[in-house]
N, C-alpha and C positions, 0 to 999 in steps of 0.2 A: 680225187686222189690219183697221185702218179703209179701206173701198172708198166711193171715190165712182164710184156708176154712170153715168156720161159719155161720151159719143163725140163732144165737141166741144168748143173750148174756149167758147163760149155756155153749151151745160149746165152745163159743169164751175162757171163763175162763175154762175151762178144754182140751183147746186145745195145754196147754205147761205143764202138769203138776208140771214141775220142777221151773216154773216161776207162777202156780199160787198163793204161799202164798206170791210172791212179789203184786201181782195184790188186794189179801184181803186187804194187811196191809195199800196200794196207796190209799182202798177203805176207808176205816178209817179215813185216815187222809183227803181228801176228804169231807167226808161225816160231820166231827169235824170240817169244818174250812167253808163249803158253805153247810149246812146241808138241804135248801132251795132248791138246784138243783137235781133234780131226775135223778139217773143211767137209763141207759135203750142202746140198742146193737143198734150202725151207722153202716147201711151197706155199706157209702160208695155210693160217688155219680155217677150216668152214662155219662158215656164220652159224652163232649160237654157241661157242665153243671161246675159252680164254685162249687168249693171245691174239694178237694182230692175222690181220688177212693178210698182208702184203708179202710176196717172194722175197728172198733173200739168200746171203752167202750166211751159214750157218757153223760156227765151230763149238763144238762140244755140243752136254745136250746135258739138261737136267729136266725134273716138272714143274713145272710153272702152275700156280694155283690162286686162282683169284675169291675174292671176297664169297662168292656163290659155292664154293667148293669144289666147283672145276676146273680141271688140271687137264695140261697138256704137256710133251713130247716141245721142247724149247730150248733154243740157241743161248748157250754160255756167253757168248760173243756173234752179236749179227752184226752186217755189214749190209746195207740197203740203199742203193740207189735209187734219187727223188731226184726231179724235175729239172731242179738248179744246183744240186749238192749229193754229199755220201752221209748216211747217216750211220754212225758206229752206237749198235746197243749193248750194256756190257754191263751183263745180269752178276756182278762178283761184289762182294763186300767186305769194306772191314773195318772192325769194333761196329758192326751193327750199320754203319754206313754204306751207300754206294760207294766205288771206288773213283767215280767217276769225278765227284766232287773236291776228293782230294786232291784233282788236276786240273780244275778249273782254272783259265788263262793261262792254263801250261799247255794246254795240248792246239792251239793255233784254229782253235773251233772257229765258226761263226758264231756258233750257238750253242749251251750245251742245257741239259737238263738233269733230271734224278739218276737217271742212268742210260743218258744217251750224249752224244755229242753228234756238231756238224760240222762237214768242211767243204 
């Protein structure tokens, strides 16, 4: 698994320089479209606990709860840099769907999934 070593969201966006004016521009349009959800650095949850381990740019925050009944403190909207790409995860719904889906081949992904895309 790709780890960005960070304990801040400053590190975290100066932790690829090559990739952070993709991270500003995410921030923007972001910020133009749920202006409402505040950024702020996910470090990523401790093993044995729902949600992913990995760091990330986090906006908003809801509880996330998995099959087991634990729940955690989780990103409306994450933004996570991986190895070769950005991964947008985007916890929002509607009529019962991911939102994500509704943009499939719209949003210039490489890749996308139930509520994640890549680029």
């Amino acid at each position: 698994m790709f780890r960005v070593p960070a304990d801040s969201l400053a590190a975290y966006l100066d932790f690829d320089p090559e990739r952070k004016p993709d991270l500003v521009r995410l921030h923007a349009l972001i910020r133009e479209a749920a202006p409402a959800l505040k950024r702020y650095f996910h470090k990523g949850t401790p093993a044995g606990e729902a949600g992913m381990r990995m760091k990330m740019i986090g906006y908003g925050k809801f509880r996330y709860a998995i099959k087991s009944r634990k729940s955690t403190e989780w990103p409306v909207i994450g933004v996570a840099l991986q190895k070769n790409y950005i991964s947008v995860y985007v916890s929002v719904t509607r009529g019962g769907a991911p939102i994500v889906r509704a943009y499939a081949g719209k949003l210039g992904a490489l890749r996308s999934g139930g509520q994640q895309f890549q680029f």
